[in-house]
N, CA and C of each residue as an Amber inpcrd file, in Angstrom:
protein
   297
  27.3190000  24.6700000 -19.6630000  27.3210000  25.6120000 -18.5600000
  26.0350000  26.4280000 -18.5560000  25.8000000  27.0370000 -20.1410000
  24.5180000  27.3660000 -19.5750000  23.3570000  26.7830000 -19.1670000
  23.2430000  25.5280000 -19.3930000  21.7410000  24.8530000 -19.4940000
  21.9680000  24.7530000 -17.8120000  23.2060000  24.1780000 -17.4020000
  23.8580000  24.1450000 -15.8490000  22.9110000  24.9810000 -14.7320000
  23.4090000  26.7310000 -15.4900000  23.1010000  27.8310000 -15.0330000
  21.8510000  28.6560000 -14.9710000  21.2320000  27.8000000 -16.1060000
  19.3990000  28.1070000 -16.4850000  18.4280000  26.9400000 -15.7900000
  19.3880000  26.3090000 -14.6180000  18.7530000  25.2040000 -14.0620000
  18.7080000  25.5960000 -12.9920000  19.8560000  26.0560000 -12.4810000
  19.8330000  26.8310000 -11.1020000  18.8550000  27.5630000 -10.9780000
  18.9510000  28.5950000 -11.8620000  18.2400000  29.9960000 -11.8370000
  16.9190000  29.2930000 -11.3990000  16.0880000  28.6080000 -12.3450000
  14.9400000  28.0130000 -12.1630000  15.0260000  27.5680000 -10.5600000
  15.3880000  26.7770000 -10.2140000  15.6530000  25.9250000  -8.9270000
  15.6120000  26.9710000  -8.0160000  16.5880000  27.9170000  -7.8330000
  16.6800000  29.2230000  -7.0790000  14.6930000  29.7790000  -6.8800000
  14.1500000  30.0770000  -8.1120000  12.9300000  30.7160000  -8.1650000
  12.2260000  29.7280000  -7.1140000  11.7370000  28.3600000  -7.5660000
  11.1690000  27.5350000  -6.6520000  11.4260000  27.2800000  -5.8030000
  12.3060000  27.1870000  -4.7820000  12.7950000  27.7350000  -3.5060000
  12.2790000  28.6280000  -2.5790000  12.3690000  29.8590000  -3.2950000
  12.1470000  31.1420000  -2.9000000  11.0850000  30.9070000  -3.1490000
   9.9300000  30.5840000  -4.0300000   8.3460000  30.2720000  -3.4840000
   8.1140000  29.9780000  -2.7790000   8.5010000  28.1920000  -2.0870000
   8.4980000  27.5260000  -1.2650000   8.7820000  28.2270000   0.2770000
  10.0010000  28.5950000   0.2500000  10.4920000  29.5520000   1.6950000
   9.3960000  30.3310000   2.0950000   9.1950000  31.3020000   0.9100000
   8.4060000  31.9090000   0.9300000   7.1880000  31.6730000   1.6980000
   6.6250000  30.8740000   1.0460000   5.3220000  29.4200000   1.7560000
   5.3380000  29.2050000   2.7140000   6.4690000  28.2950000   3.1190000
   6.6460000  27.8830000   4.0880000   6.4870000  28.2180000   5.1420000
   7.4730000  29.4510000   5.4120000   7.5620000  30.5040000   6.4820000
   6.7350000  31.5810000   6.2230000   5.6130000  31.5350000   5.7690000
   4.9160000  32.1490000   5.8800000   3.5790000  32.1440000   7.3270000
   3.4590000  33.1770000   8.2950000   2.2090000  32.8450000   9.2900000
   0.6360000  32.9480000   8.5200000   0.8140000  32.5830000   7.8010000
  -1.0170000  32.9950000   6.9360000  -1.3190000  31.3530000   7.1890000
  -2.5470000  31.5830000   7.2170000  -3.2530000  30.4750000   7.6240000
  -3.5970000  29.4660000   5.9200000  -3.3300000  29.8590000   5.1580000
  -3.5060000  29.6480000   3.6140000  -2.1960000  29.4480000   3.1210000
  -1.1500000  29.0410000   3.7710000  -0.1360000  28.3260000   3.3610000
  -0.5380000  27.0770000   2.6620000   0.2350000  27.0580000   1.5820000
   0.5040000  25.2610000   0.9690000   1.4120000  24.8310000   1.4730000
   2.3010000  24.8980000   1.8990000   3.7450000  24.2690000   2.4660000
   3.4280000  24.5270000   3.6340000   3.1250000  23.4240000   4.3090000
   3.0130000  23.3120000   5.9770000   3.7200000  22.4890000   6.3210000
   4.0940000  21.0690000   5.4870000   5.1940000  20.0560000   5.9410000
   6.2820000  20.0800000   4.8070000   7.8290000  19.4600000   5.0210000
   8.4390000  19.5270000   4.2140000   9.4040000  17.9780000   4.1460000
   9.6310000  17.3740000   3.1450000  10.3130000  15.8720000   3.1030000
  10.8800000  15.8360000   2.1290000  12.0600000  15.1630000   1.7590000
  13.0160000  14.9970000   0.6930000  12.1790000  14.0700000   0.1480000
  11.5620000  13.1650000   0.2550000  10.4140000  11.5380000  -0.0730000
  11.1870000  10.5270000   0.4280000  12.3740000  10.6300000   0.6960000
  12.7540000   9.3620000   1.7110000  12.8300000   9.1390000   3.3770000
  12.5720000  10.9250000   3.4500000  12.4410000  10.8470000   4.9210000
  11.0240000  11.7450000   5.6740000  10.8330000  11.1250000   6.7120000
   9.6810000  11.6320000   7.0640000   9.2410000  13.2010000   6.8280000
   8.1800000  13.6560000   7.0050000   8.1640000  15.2160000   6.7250000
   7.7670000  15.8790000   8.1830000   8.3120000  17.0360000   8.2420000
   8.6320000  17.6620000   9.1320000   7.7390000  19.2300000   9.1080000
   7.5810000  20.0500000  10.0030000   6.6830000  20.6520000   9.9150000
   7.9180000  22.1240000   9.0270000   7.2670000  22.7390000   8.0410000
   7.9350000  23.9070000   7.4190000   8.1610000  24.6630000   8.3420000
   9.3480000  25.1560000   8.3370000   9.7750000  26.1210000   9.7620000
  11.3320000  25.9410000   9.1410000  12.2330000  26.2050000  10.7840000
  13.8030000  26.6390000  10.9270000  14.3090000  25.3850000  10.2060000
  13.3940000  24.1730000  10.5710000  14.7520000  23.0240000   9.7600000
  14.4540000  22.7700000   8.2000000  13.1950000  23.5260000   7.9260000
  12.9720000  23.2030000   6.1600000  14.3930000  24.2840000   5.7520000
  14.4100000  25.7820000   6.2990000  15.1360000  26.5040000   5.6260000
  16.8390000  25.9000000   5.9080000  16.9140000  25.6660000   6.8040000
  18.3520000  25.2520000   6.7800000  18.7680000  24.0670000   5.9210000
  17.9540000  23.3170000   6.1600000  18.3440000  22.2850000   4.8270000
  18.4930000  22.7730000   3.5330000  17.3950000  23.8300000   2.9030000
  17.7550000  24.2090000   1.7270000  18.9300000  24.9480000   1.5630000
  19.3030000  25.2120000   3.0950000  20.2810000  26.8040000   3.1190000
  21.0820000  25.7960000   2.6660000  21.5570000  24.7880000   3.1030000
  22.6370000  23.8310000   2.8710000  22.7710000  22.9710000   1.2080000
  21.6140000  22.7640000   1.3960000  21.5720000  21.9220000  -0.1000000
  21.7750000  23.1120000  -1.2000000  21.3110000  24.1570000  -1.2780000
  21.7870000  25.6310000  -2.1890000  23.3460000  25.5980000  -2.4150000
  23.9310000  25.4540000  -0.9220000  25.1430000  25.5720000  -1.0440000
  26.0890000  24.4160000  -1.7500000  25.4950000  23.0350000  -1.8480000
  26.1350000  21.9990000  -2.0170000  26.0920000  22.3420000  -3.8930000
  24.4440000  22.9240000  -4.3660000  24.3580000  23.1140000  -5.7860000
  25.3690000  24.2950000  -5.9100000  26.2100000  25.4130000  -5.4570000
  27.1760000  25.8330000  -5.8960000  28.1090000  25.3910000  -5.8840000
  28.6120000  24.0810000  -5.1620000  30.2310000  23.7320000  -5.2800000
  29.7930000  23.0800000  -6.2140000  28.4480000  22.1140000  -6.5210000
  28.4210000  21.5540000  -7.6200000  28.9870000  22.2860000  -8.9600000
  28.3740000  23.5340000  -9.4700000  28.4680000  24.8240000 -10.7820000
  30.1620000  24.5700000 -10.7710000  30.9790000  24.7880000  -9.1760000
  32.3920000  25.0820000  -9.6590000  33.0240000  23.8750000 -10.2130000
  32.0610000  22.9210000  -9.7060000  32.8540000  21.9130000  -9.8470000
  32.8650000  21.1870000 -11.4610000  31.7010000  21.5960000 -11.7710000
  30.8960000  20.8190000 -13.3320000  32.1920000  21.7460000 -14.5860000
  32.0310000  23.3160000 -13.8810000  32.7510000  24.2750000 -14.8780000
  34.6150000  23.8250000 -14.7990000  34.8510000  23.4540000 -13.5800000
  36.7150000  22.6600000 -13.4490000  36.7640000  22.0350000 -14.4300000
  35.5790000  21.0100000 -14.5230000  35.8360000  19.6140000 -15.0790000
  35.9660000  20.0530000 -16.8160000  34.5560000  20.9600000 -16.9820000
  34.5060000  20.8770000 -18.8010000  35.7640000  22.0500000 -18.8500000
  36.7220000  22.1630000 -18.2300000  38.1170000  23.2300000 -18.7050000
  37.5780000  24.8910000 -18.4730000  36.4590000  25.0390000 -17.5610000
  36.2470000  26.7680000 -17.5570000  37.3020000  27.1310000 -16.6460000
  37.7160000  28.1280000 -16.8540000  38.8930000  29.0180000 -15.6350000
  37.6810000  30.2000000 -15.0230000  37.3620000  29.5410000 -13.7680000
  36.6740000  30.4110000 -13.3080000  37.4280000  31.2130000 -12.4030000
  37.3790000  32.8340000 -12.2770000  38.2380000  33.7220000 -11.8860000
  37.9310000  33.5600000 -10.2790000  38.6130000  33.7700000  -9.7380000
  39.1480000  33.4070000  -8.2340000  38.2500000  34.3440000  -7.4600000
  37.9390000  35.7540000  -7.8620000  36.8480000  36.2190000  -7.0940000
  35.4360000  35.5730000  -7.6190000  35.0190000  35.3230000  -8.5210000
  33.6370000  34.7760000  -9.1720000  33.5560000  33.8780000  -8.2430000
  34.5700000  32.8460000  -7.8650000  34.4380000  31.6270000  -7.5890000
  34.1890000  31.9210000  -5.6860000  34.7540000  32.6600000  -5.2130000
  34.7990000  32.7690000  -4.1200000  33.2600000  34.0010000  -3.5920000
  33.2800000  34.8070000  -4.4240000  32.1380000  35.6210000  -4.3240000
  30.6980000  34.8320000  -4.2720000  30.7090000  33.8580000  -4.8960000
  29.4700000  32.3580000  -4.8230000  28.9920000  32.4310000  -3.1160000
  30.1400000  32.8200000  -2.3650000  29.6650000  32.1560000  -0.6240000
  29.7500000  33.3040000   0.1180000  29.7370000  34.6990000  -0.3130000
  29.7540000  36.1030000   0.1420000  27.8540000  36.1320000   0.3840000
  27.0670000  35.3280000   1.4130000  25.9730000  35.5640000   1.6180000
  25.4810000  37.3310000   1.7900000  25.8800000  37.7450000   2.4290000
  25.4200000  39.3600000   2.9610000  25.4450000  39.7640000   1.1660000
  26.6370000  39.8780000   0.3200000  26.6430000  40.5470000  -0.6910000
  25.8210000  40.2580000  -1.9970000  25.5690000  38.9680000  -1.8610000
  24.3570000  38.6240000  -2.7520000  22.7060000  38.6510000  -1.9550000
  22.4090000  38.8010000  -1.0470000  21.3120000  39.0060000   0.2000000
  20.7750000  40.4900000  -0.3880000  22.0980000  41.7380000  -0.3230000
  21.9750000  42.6940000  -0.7140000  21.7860000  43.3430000  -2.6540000
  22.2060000  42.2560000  -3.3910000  22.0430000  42.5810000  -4.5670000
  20.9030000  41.9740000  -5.1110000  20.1040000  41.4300000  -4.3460000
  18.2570000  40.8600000  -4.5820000  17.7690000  41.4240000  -3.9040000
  18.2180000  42.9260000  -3.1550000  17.3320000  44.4250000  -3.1610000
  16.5970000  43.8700000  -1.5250000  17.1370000  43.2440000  -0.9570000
  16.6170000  42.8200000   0.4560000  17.3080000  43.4750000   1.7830000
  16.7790000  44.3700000   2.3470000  17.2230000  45.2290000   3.2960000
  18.0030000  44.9140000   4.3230000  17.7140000  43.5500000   4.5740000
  18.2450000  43.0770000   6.0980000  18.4580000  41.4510000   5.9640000
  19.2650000  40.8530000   6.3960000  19.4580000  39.4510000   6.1440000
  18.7340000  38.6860000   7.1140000  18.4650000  37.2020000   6.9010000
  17.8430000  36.3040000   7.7280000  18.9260000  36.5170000   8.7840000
  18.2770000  36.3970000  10.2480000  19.0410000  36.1900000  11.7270000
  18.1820000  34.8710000  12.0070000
């Protein structure tokens, strides 16, 4: 679980570079296109972030799902608090959420 959870964390950071990048208007962006490598790449913008928004989410049912399997009892708010976007948005000190 932890190596699980020290993988995320990492994964989470590079992300948030990338987004970062991505959607960034500076003319000195590195991330201008974005591609899984099997599919074409697309320009960084609304559909890079939604994909990650999605694939983020698929790596948390993954965590509940890895911790079911090796016997963790994960507590029913922990588990459900995972998809409370606004409340974790707000506890990484960010004023206002993506619209």
């Amino acid at each position: 679980m932890r190596q699980a959870a020290s993988a995320h964390k990492k994964s989470a950071a590079q992300c948030l570079r990338m987004l970062t990048d991505g959607l960034s208007a500076s003319p000195n962006r590195k991330v201008t296109k974005f591609s899984r490598g099997w599919l074409r790449p697309w320009p960084a913008g609304a559909a890079m972030f939604a994909y990650m928004f999605s694939h983020e989410a698929h790596h948390r049912g993954q965590i509940l799902m890895l911790a079911h399997q090796l016997g963790y009892r994960i507590p029913p708010t922990t588990a459900a608090g995972i998809w409370h976007w606004d409340k974790l948005w707000k506890e990484q000190g960010l004023a206002t959420r993506p619209r």
